[in-house]
FIBAPA-778439 format. One line per field, with one value per residue: residue in three letters; x, y, z of N, C-alpha, C in turn; residue number from 1. Coordinates in nm, 4 decimals. Layout:
BEGIN
residu ALA_... .
npx X_... .
npy Y_... .
npz Z_... .
capx X_... .
capy Y_... .
capz Z_... .
cpx X_... .
cpy Y_... .
cpz Z_... .
num NUM_... .
***
This chain:
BEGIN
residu UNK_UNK_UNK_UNK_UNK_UNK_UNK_UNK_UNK_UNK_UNK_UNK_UNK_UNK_UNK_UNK_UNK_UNK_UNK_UNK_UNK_UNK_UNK_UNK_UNK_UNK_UNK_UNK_UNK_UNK_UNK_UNK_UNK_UNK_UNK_UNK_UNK_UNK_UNK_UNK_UNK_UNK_UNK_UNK_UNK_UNK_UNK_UNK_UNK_UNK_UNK_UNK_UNK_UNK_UNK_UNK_UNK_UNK_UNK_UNK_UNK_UNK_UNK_UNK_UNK_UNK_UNK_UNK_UNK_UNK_UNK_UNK_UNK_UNK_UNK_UNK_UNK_UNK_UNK_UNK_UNK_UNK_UNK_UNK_UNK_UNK_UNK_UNK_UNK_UNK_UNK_UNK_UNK_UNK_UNK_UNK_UNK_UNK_UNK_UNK_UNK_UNK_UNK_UNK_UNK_UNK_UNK_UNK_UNK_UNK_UNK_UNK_UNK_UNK_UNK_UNK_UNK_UNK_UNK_UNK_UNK_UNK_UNK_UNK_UNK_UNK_UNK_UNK_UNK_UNK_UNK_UNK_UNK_UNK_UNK_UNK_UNK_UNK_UNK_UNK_UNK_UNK_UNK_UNK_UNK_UNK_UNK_UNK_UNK_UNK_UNK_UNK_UNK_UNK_UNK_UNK_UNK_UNK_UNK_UNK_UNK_UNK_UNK_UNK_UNK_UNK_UNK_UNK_UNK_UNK_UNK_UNK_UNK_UNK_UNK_UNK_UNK_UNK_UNK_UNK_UNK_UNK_UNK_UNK_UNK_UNK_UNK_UNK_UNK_UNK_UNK_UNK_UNK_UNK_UNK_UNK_UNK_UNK_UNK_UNK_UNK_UNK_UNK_UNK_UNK_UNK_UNK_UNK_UNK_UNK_UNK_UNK_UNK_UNK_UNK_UNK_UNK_UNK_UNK_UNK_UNK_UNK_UNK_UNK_UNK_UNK_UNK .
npx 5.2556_5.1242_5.3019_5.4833_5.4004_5.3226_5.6108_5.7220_5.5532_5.6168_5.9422_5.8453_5.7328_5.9377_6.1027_5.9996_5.9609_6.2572_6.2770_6.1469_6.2257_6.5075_6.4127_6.3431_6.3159_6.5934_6.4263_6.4951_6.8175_6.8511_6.9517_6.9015_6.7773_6.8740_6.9658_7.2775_7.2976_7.0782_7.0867_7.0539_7.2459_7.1842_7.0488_7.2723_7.3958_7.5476_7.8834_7.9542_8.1760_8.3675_8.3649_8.6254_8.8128_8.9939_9.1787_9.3882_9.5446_9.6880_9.9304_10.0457_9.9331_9.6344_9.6226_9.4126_9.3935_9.2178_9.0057_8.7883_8.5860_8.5031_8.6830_8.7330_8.6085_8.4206_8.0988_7.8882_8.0816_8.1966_8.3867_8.5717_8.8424_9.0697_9.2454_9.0544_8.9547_9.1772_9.1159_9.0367_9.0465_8.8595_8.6981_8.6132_8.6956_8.7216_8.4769_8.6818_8.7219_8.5567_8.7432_8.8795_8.6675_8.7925_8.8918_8.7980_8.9612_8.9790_8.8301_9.0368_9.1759_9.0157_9.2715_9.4257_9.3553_9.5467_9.8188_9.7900_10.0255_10.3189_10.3064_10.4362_10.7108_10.7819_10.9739_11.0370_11.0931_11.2984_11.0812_11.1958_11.5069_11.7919_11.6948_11.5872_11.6359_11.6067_11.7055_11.6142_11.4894_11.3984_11.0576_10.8456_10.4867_10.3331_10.4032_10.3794_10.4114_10.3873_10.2696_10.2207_10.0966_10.0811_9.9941_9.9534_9.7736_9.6389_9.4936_9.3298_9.4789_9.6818_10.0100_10.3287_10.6316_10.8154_10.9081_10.9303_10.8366_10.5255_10.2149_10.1680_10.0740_10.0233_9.8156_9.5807_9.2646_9.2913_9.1710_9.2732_9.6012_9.7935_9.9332_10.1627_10.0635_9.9275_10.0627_9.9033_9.6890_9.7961_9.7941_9.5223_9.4265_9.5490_9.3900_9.1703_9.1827_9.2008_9.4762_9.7799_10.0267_10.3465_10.6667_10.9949_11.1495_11.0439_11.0235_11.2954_11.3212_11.2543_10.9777_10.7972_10.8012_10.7793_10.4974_10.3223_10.2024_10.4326_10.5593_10.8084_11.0439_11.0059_10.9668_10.7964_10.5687_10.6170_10.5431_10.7149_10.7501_10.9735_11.1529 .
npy 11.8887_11.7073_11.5281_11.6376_11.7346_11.4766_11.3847_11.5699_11.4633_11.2409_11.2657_11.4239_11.2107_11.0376_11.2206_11.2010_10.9675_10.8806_11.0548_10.9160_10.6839_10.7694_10.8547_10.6282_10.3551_10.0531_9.8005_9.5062_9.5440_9.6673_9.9045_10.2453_10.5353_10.7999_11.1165_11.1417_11.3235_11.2792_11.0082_10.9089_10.8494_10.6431_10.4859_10.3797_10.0218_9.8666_9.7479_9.4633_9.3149_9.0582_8.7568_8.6334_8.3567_8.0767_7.7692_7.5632_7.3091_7.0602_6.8161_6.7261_6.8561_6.7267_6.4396_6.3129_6.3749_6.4318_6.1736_6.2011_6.2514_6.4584_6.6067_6.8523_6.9826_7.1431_7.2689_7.0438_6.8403_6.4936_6.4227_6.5390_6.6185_6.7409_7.0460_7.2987_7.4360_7.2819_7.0765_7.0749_6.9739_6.7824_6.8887_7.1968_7.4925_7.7067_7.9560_8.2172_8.2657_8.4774_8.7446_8.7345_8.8960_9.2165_9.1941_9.2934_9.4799_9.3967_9.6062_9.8616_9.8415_9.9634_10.2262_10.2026_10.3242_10.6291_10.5666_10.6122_10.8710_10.8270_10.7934_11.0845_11.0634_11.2370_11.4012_11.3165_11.4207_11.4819_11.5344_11.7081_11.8469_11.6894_11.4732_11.2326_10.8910_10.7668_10.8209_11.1202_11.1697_11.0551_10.9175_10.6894_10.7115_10.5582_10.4725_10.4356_10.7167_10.9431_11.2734_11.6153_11.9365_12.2240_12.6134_12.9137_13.1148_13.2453_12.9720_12.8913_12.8140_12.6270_12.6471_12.9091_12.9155_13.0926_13.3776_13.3033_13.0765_12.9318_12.8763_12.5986_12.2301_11.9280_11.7648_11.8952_11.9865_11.8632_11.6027_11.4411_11.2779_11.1436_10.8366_10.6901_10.7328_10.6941_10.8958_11.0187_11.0131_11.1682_11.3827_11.4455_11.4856_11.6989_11.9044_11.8672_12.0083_12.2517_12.3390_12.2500_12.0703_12.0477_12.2189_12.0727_12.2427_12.4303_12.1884_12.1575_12.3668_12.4325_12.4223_12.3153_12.1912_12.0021_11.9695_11.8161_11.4150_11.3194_11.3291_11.4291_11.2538_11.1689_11.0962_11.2879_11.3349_11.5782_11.8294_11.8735_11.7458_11.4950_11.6190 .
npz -0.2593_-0.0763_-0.0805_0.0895_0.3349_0.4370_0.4883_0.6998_0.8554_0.8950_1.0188_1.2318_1.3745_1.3895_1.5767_1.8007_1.8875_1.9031_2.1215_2.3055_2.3687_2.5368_2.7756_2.8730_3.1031_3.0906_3.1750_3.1597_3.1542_3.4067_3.4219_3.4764_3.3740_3.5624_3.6748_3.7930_4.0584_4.2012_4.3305_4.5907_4.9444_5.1126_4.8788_4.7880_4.7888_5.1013_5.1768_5.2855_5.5874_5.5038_5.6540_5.8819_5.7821_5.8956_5.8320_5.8540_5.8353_5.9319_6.0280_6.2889_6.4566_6.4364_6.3614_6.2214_5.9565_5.6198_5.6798_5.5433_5.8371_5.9802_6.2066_6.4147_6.6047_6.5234_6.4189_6.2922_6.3177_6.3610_6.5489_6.8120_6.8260_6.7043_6.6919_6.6303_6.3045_6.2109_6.0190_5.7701_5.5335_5.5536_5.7248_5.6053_5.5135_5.8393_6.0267_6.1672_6.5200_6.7051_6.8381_7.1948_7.4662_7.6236_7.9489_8.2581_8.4714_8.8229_9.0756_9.2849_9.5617_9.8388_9.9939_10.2616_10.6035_10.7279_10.9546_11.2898_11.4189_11.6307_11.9104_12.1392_12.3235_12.7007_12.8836_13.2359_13.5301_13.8715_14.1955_14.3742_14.3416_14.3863_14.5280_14.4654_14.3719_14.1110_13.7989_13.6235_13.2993_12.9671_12.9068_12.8021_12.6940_12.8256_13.0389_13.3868_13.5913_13.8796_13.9020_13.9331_13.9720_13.7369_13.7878_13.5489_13.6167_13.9612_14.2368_14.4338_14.7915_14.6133_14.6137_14.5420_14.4642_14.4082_14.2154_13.9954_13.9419_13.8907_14.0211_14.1958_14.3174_14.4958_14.5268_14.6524_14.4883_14.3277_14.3027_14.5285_14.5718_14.3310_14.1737_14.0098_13.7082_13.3887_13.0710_12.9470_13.1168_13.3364_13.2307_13.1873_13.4840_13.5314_13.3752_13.4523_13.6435_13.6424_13.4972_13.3923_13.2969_13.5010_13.3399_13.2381_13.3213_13.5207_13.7277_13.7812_13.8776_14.1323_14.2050_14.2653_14.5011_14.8138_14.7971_14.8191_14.8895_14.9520_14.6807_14.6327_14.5835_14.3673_13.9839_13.8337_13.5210_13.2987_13.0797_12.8853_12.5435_12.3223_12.1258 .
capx 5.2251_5.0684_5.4294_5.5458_5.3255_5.3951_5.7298_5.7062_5.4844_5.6773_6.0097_5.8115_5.7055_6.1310_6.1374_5.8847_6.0436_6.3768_6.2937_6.0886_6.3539_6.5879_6.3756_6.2638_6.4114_6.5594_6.4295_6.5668_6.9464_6.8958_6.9533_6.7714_6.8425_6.8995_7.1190_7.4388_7.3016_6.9440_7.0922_7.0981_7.3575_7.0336_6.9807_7.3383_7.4587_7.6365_7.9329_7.9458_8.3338_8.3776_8.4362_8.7658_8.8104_9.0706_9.2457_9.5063_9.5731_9.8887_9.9141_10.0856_9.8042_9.5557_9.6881_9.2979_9.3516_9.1492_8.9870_8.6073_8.5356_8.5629_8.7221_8.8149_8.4883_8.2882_7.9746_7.8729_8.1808_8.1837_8.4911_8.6142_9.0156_9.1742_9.2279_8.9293_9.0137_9.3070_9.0846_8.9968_9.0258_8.7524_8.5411_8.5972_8.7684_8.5959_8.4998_8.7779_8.6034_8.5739_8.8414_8.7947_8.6020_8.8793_8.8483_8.7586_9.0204_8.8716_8.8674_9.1497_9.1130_9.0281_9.3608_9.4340_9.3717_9.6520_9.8454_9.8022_10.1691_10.3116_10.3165_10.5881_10.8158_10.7805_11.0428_10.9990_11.1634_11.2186_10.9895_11.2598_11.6111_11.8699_11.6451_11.5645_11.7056_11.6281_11.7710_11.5436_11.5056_11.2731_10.9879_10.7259_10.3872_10.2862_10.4811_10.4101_10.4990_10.3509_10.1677_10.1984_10.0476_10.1169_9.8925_9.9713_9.6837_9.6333_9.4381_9.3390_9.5106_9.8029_10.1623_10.3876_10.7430_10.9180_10.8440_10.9286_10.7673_10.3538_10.0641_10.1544_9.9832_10.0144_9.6609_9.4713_9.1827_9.3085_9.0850_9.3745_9.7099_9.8020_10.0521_10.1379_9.9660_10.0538_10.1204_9.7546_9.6155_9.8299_9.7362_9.3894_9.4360_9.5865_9.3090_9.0444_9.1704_9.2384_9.5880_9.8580_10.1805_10.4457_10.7669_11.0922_11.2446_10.9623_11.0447_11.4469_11.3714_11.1804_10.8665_10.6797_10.8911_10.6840_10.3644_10.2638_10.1811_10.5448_10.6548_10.9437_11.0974_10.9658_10.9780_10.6701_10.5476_10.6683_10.4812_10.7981_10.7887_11.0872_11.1612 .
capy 11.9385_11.6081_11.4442_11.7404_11.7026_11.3362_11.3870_11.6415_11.3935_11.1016_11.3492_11.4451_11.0920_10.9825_11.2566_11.1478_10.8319_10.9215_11.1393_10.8635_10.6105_10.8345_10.8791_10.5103_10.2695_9.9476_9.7293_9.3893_9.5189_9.6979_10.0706_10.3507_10.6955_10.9004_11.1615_11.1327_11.4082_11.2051_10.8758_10.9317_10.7566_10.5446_10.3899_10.2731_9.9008_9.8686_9.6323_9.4078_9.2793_8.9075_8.6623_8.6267_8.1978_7.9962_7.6792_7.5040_7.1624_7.0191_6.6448_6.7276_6.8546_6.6750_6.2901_6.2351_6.4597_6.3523_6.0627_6.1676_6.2433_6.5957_6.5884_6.9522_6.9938_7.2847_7.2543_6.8996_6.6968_6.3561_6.3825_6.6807_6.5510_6.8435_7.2062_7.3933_7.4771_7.2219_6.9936_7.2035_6.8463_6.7453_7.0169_7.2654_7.6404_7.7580_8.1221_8.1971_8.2815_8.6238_8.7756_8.7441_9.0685_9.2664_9.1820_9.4618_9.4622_9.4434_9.7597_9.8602_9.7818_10.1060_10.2655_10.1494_10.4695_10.6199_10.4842_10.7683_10.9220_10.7715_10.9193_11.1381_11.0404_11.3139_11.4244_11.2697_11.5152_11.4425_11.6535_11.7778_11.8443_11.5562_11.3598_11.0881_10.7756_10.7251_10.9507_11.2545_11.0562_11.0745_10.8370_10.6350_10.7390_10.4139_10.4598_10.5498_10.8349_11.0574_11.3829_11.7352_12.0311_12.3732_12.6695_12.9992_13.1637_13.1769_12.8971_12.8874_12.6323_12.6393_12.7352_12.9729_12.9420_13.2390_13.4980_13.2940_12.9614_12.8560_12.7838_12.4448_12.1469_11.7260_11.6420_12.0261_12.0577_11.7149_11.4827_11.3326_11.2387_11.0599_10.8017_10.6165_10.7254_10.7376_11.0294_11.0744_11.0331_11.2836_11.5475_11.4725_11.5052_11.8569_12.0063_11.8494_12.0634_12.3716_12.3596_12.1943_11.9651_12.1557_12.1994_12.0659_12.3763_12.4300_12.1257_12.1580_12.4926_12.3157_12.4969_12.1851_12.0882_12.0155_12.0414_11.7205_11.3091_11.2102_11.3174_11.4829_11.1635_11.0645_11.1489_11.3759_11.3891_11.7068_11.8447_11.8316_11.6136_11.4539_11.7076 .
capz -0.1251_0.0424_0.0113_0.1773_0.4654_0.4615_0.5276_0.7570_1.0131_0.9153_1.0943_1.3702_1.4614_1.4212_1.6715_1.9384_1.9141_1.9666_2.3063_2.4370_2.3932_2.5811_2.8751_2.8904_3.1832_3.0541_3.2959_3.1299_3.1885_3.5490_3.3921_3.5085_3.3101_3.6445_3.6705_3.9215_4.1651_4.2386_4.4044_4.8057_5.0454_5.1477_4.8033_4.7570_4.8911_5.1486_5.1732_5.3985_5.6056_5.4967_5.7884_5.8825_5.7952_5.9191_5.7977_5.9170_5.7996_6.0452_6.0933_6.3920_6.5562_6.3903_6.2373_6.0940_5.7819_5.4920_5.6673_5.5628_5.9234_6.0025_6.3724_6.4858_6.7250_6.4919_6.3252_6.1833_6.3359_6.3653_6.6855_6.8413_6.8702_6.6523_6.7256_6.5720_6.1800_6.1345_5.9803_5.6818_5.4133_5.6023_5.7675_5.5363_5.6400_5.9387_6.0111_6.2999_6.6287_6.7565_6.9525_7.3239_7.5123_7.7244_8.0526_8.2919_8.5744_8.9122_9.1534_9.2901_9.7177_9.8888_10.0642_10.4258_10.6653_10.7719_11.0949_11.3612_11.4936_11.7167_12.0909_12.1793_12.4440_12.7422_13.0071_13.3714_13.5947_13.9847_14.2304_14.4274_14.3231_14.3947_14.6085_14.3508_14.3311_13.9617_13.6930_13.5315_13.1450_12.8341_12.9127_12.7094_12.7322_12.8461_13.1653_13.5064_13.6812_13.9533_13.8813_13.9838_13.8225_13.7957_13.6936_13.5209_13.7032_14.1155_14.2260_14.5892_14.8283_14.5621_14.6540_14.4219_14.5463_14.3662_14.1055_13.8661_13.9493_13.8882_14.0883_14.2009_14.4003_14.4506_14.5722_14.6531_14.3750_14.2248_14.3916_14.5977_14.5106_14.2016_14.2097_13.8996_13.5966_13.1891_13.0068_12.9126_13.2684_13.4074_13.1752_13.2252_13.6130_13.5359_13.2937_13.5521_13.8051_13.5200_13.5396_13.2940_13.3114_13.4762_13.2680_13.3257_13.4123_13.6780_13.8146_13.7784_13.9927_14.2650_14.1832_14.2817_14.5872_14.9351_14.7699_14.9684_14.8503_14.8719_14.5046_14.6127_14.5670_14.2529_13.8870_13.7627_13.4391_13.2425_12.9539_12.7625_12.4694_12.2640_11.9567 .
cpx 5.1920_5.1784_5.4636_5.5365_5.3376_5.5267_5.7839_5.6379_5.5442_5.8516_5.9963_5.7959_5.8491_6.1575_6.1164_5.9932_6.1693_6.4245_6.2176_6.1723_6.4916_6.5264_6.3190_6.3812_6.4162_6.5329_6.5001_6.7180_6.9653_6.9342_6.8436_6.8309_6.7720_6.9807_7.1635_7.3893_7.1424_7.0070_7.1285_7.2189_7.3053_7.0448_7.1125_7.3987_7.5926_7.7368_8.0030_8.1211_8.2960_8.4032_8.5597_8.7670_8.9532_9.0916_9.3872_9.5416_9.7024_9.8526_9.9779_10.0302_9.6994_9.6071_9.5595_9.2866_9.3051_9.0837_8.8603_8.5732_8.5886_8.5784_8.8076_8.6816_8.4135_8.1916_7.9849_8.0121_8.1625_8.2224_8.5296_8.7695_9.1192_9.1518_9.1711_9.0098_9.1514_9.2602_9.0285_8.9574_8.9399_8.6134_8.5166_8.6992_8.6268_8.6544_8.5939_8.6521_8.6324_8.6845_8.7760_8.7869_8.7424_8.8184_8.8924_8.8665_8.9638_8.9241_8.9743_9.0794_9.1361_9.1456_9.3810_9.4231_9.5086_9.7144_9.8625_9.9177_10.1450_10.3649_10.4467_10.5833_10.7588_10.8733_10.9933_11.1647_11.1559_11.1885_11.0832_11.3744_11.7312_11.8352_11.5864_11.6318_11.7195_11.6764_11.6863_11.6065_11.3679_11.2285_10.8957_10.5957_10.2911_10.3108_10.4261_10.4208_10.4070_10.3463_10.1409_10.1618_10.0567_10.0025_9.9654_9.8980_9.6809_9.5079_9.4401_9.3743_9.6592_9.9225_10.2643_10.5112_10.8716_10.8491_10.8664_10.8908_10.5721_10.3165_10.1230_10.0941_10.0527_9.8632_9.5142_9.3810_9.2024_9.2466_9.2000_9.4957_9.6901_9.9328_10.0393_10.0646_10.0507_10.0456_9.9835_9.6712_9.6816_9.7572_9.6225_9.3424_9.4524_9.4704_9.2051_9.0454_9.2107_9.3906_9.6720_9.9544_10.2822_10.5383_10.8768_11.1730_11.2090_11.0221_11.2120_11.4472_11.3753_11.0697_10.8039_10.6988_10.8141_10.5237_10.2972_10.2692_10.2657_10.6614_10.7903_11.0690_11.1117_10.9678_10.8784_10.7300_10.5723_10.5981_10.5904_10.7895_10.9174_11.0626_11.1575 .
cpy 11.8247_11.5111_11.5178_11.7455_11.5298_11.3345_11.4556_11.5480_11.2659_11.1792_11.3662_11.3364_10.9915_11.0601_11.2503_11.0287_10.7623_10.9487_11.0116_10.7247_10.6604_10.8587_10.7517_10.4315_10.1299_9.8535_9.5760_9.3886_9.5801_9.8566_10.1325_10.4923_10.8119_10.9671_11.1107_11.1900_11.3640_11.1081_10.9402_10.8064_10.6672_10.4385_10.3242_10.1601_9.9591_9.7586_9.5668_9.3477_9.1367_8.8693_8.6230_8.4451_8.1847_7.8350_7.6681_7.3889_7.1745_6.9239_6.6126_6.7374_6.7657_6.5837_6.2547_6.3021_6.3421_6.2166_6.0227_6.1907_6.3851_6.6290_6.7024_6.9976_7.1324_7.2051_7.1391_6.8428_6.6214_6.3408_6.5438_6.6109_6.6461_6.9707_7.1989_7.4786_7.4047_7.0878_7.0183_7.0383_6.7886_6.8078_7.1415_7.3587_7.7071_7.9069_8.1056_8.2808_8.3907_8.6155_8.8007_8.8857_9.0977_9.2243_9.3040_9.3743_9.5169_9.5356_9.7275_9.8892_9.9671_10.1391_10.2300_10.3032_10.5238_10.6043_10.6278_10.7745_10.8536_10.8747_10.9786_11.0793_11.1760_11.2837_11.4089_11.3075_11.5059_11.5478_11.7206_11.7717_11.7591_11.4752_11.2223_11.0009_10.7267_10.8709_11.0374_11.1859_11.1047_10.9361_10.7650_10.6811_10.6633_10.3710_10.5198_10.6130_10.8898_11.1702_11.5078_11.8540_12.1754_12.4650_12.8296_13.1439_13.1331_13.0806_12.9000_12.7549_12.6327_12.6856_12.8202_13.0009_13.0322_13.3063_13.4361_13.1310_13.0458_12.8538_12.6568_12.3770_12.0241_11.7124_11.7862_12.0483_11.9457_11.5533_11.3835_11.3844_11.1700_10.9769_10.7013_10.5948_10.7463_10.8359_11.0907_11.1282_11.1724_11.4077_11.5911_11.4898_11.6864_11.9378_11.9739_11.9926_12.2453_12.4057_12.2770_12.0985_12.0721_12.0975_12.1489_12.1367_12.3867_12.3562_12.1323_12.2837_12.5190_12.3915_12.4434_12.1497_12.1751_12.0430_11.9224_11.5306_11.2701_11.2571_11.3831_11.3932_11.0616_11.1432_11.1638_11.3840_11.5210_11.7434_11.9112_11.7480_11.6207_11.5381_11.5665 .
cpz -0.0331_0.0352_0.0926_0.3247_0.5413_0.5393_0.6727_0.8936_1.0013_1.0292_1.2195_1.4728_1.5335_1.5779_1.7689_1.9858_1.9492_2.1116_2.4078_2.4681_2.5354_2.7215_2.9222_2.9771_3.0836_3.1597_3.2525_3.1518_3.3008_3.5193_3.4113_3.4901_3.4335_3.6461_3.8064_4.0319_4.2359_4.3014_4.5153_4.8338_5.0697_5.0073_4.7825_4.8405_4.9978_5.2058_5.3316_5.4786_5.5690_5.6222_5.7706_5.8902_5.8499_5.8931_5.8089_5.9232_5.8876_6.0889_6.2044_6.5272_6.5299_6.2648_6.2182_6.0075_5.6826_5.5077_5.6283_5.6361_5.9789_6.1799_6.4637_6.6120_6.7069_6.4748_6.2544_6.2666_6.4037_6.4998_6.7476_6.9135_6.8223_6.6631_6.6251_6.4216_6.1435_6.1017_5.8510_5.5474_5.4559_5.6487_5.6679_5.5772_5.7144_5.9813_6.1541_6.3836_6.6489_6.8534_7.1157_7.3697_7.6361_7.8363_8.1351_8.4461_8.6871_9.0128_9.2339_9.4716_9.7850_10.0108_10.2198_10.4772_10.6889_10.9402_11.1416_11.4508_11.6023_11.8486_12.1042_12.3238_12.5117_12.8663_13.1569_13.4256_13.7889_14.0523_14.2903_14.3866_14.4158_14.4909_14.5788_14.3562_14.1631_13.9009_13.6188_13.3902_13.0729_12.8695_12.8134_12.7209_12.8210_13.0065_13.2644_13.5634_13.7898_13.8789_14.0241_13.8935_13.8673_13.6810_13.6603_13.6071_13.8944_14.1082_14.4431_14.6510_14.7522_14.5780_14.5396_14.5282_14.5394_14.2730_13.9734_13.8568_13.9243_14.0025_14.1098_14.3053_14.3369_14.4939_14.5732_14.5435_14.2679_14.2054_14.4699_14.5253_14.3512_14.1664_14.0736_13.7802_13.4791_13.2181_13.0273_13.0256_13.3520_13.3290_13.1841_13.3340_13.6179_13.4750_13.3714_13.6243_13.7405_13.5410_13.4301_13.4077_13.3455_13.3599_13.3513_13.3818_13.5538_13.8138_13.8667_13.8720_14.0912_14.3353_14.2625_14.4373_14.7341_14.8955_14.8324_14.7821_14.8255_14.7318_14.5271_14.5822_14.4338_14.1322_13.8388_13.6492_13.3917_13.1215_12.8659_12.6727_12.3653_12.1049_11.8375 .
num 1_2_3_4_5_6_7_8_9_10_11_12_13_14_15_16_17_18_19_20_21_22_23_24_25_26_27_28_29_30_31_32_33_34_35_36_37_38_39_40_41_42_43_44_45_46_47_48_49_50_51_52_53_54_55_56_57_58_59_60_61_62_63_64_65_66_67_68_69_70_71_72_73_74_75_76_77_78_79_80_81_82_83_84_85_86_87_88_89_90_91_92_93_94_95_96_97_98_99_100_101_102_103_104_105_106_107_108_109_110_111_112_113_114_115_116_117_118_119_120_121_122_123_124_125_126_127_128_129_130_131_132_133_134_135_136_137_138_139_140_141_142_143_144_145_146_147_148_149_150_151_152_153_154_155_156_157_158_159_160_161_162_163_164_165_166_167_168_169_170_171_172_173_174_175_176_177_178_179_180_181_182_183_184_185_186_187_188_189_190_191_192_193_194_195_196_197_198_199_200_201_202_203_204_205_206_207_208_209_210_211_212_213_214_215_216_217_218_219_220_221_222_223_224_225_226_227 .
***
């Protein structure tokens, strides 16, 4: 019976000794009895990109190969006479240099306005029918002319010389005559006095004609302009 029992705790102690083996780190070879599903993303390395080197031995670019004197103009050289990494039997291989940063292209120039139309031409029509010396023509704006104005509405003082003529006037309600003005000036003579540019019909009908200051002789502005 007391081998029996012997045996029996000599077994049990194999078996202790077994499990604690099995659960024991070796720390002398870097093992650690973890399972697979315990290591995080955190605990394992992470590898690093090598530097991109360059070497370039060429006695074309660089005739001091191998003279002992490392002469491409990195780190430690003696001369700086050979493109950078074609001295490699001397300086060593050097890490190549970073690629240069994009350059940011500069703003683009803000749009010119746009050029404002250019003036219409307007019909200069003479005040009275064939008493002109010059020719009834498409004018410049820029030009000239005498100024008569006709109104849709009565206007006191104003003459209306058929049923199918305007209100017209040369000087009545206009502050005067008006002898020689642009395009612009006339029209602004006419809306002074609330009244427009006659047309050339008007004038071709001889709407206008005897209204006083002369113009019967001269070529009025028309608030026609050139299609």
């Amino acid at each position: 019976a007391a081998t029996t029992l012997r045996l029996a705790l000599a077994a049990a102690a194999i078996t202790a000794a077994i499990l604690h083996l099995t659960t024991t780190a070796f720390t002398a070879s870097g093992y650690l009895a973890v399972a697979p599903d315990q290591t995080t993303a955190a605990a394992r390395p992470t590898a690093s990109t090598p530097d991109k080197m360059v070497c370039n031995d060429d006695s074309s670019t660089c005739p001091h190969l191998d003279d002992a004197e490392c002469d491409d103009g990195g780190e430690g050289s003696i001369y700086s006479i050979c493109p950078y990494g074609s001295d490699c039997s001397d300086c060593g291989s050097r890490v190549a240099p970073p690629p240069p940063l994009a350059s940011i292209p500069p703003p683009l120039p803000s749009p010119s306005p746009p050029s404002p139309p250019a003036a219409q031409r307007h019909w200069v029509e003479c005040g009275r029918k064939n008493k002109c010396s010059e020719n009834a023509r498409w004018a410049d704006p820029s030009e000239e002319h005498e100024v008569r104005c006709c109104s849709d509405t009565r206007i006191d003082g104003w003459k209306k010389r058929g049923s199918n003529c305007p209100w017209t006037e040369s000087d009545d309600g206009m502050g005067g005559c008006h002898h020689e003005e642009t395009l612009s000036e006339a029209e602004e003579v006419c809306a002074d006095a609330g009244a427009r540019l006659c047309s050339k019909q008007e004038l071709k009908s001889d709407c206008t004609k005897g209204t006083g200051c002369g113009h019967d002789r001269d070529l009025i502005w028309t608030s026609n302009a050139m299609p």
